[in-house]
N, C-alpha and C positions, 0 to 999 in steps of 0.2 A: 433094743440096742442096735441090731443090724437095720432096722430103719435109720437109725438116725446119723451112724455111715456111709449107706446110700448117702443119703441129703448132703451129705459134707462133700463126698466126692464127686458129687454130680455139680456140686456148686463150684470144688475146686476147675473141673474141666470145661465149665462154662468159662468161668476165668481167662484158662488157657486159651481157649475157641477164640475170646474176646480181644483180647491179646496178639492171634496169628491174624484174624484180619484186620486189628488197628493199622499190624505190623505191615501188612497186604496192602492198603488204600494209604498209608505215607509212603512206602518205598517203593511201592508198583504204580499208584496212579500219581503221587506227587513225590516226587522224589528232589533229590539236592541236585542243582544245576546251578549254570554259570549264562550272566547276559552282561551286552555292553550299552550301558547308556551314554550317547553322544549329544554334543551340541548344549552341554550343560554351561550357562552363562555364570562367570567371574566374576562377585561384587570385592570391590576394592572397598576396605575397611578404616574408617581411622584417615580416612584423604584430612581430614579438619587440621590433623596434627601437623602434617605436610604444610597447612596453610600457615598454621602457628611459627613452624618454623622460616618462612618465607620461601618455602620449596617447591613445588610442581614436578608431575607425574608426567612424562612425557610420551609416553605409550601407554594411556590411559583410557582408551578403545576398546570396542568390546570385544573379549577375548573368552574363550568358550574351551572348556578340557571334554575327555571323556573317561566316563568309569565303567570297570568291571568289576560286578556285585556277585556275589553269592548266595542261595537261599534256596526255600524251596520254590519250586515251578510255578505254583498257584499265587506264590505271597511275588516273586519277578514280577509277574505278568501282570501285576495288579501296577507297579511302580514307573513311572516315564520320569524325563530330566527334570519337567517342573517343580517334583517332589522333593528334589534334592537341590539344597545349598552348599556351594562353593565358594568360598573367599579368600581372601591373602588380606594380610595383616599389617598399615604402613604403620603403623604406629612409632614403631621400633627406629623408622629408616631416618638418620637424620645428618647425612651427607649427601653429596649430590656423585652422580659416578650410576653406571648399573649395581645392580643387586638382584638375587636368587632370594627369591620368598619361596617354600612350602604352600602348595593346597592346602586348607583344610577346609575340610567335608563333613558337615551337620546331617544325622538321618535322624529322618524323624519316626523311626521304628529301630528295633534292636534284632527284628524277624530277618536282616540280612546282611551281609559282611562286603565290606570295599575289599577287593583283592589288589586291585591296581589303579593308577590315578596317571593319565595319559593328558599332559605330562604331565611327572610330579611335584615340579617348581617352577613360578614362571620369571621372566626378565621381567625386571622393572630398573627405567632409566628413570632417576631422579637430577632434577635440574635447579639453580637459583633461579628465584625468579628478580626482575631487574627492569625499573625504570627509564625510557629513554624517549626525552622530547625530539620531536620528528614535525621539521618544517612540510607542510602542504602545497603540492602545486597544481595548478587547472590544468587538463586536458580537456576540451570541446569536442563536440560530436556534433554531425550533423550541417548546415549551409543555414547564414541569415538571410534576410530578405535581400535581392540584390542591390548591390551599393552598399551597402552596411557592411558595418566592421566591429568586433570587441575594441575598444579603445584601452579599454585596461582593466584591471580584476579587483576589486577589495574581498580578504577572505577573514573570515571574523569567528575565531580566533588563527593565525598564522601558522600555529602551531600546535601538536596535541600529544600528549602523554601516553604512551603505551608501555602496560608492565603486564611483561613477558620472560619466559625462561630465554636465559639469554644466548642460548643454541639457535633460536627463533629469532630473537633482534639480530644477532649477526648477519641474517638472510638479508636480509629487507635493506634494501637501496634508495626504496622511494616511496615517503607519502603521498598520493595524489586522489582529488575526486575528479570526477568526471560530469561535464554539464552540456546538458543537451541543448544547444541553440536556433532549432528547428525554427527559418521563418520568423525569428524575433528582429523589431527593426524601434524599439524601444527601452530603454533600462531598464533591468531587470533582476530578480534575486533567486534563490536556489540554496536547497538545503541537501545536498547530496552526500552520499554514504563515503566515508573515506575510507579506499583501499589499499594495500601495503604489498609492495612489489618486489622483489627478487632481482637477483643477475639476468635470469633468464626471462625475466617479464611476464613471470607466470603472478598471479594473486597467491600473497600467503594467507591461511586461512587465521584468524584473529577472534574469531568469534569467542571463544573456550578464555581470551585472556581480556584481561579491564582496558578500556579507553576514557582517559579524560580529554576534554570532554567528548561526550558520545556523538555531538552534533556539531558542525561546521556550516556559516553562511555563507554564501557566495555571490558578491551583485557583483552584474557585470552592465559596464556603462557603454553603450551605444550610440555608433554616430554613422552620419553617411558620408559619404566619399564620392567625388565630381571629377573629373578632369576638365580642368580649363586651359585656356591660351594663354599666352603675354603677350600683353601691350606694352612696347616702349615708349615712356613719357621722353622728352625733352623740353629742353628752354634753350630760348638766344636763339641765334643766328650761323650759321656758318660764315667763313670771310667771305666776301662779295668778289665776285656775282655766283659762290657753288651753292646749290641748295643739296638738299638730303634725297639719295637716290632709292635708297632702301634700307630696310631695318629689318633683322633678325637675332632671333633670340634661341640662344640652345641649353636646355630642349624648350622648345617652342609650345609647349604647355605642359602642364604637373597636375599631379594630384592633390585636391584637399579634403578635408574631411574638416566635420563639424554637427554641432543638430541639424537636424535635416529641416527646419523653417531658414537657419542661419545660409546654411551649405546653398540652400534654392535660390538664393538673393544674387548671388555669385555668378557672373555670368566670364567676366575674364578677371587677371590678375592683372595690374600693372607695379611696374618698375619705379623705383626711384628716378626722380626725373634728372636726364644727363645732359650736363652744359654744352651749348654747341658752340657758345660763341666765341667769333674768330677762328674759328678751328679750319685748316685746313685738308685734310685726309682725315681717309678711314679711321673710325673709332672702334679699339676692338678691348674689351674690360669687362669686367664683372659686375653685375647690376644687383641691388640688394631689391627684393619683392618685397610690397607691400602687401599686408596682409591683413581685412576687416579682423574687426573684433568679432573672438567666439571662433574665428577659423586657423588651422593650423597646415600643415605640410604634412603630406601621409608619410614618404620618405626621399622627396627632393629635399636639398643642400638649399638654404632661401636667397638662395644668389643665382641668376644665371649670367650666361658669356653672350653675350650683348655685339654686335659686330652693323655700325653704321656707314654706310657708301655715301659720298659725295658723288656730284655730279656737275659741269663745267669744268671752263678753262680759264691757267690760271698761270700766271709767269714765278720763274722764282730764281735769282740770283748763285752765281758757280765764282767763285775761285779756284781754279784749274792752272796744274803748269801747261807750257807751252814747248809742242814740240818741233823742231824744222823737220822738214820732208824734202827728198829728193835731192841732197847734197852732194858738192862735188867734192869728193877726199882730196882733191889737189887745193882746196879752198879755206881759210875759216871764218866762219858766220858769229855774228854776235848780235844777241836781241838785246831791244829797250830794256825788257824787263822779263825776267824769267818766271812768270805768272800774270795770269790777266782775268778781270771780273766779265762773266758772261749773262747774258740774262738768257732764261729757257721760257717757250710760249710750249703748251699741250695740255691733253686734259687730264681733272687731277688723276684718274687713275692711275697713267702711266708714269707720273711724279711717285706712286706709292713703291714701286719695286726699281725705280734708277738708283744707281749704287754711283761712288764719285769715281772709281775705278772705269766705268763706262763713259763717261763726260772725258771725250780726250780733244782736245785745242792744239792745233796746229797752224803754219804757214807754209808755203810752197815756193822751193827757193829756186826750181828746177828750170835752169838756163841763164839764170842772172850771174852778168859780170862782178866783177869787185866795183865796189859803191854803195853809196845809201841807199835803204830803197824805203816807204811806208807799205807795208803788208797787212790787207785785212786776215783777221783769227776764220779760220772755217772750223767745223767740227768734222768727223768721222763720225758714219752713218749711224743716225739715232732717229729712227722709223717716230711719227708723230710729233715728233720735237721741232719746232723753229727757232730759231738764234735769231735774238731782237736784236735789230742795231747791232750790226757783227762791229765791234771795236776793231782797229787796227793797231799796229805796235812798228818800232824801225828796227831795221837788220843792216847790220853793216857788214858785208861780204870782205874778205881782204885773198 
């Protein structure tokens, strides 16, 4: 019997032995501690439902929390952020406006406890999402070959659909693609990326939202560009004997543009041709250009100011009053006729600026008694002018 006492209590105190240093190697070499695992990435849950409702997440980026876990030391250190899932739940959200969602946090052990979730809820902006056709326009880059010009653009289709939370379409000011015209001196097409533009002329980013359609053509038609002269055509004659002294045109050549076999043909412009005949002075009017087929005007008016010189001499007929000179106040004079037909000899230029106000006809009565007298008409000095067959007229002194 006291053997089998012994036995019992030596068994019971192994027990206890067994027991202090369990108790020793968990609370002396692994004991209960606290870590922080950071940088744990946020899967958004349930976006589909978002989609159902015609909704978008607009801080839907990647956003990362951190937790402090509790456990033992051994079972921590075994754990990093990959281990652990984090998510928010859209299911629920079905207006647009911010919203406060709750973490929730999946462990895939029960060996340690979340104390804190940094932060505990995150912002989520929920937005409409919203349709809106958006005309396209070309921007060019780059120099064509010299002489070459875009003539003009076909963009195929004009227009493209973008659906978007409509916080984002309000941005955008402007659809446009962009085509690189490097050294092209031929028609040509292009399929470029269409980018969506802001106030500030920055690119909005589009990629995250639908574009119909995803691809736009772009041909862009080319042509070459010349500067040439004018030639002024005429017909007839001018009156005899002035012939044509000189011709100009302003501006005295323009631009055209056309295919470049067409445009090379091209060596001047001419004028509609301008009637000369019987004319006597300068010609000065608006001439309409003739323009081959297949060529056009880059941006001259297809009219120029045309201004033709004469040249000879040429007579031309004055009805002028007449005035006496050098009268005595103690006297009174009476003419034939108080106006008289003069003829003028000079060349035609100086015909082009006499006014009737300078043509002045007079007689000179200075020293004649009372009586008739017959008086030749003189004129007052007009440089270049001869007075054909000076007419005379009677003056009766009294």
């Amino acid at each position: 019997m006291k053997e089998i006492n012994k036995l019992f209590w030596m068994r019971v105190f192994s027990v206890i032995i067994a027991c202090i240093l369990w108790l020793y190697v968990v609370d002396i070499q692994n004991p209960e501690t606290t870590t922080t695992l950071k940088n744990i990435p946020v899967q958004y849950m349930n976006q589909e439902a978002l989609n159902r409702s015609n909704l978008f997440m607009l801080n839907g980026g990647s956003t990362t929390i951190s937790l402090k876990i509790s456990g033992r030391r051994k079972i921590l250190a075994s754990i990093n952020a990959n281990m652990i899932t984090a998510k928010i739940d859209l299911k629920e959200l079905a207006s647009i406006g911010e919203h406060i969602v709750p973490v929730q946090i999946e462990q895939f052990s029960t060996d340690f406890t979340v104390v804190e979730k940094i932060p505990y809820s995150i912002s989520v902006n929920i937005d409409k999402m919203v349709e809106q056709r958006k005309d396209i326009s070309v921007i060019t880059t780059g120099n064509l070959k010299e002489q070459f010009m875009i003539d003009h653009q076909i963009i195929t289709p004009a227009s493209v659909i973008l659906k978007a939370p409509s916080t984002v379409l309000s941005t955008i000011t402007q659809a446009r693609v962009k085509v690189d015209v490097s050294g092209q001196s031929n028609d040509f097409s292009s399929q470029p990326k269409v980018e969506f533009i802001n106030a500030q002329g920055a690119i909005v980013d589009t990629t995250k939202y639908t574009l119909q359609p995803e691809t736009v053509a772009v041909n862009c038609f080319v042509l070459k560009t010349k500067d040439v002269p004018i030639q002024i055509q005429t017909v007839g004659n001018a009156l005899a004997p002035l012939t044509v002294a000189k011709t100009e045109a302003t501006p005295d050549k323009v631009t055209i543009k056309g295919k470049g076999e067409e445009v090379d043909k091209v060596q001047t412009l001419s004028t509609e041709a301008i009637n000369l005949e019987g004319v006597d002075k300068t010609i000065i009017k608006a001439a309409v250009l003739v323009l081959p087929d297949g060529i056009k005007l880059l941006n001259d008016p297809k009219t120029v100011q045309v201004r033709i010189s004469l040249s000879g001499t040429i007579s031309k007929s004055f009805a002028v009053p007449i005035q006496v000179e050098n009268k005595d106040v103690t006297k009174q004079y009476s003419v034939s006729s108080d106006t008289v037909n003069i003829t003028l000899n000079a060349p035609v230029s100086r015909f082009e600026t006499l006014t009737a106000n300078q043509v002045i006809a007079y007689v000179d009565v200075n020293g004649l008694q009372p009586g008739s007298y017959p008086l030749e008409i003189r004129l007052k000095s007009l440089p270049d002018f001869e007075l054909v067959n000076p007419p005379s007229v009677t003056i009766e002194i009294k």
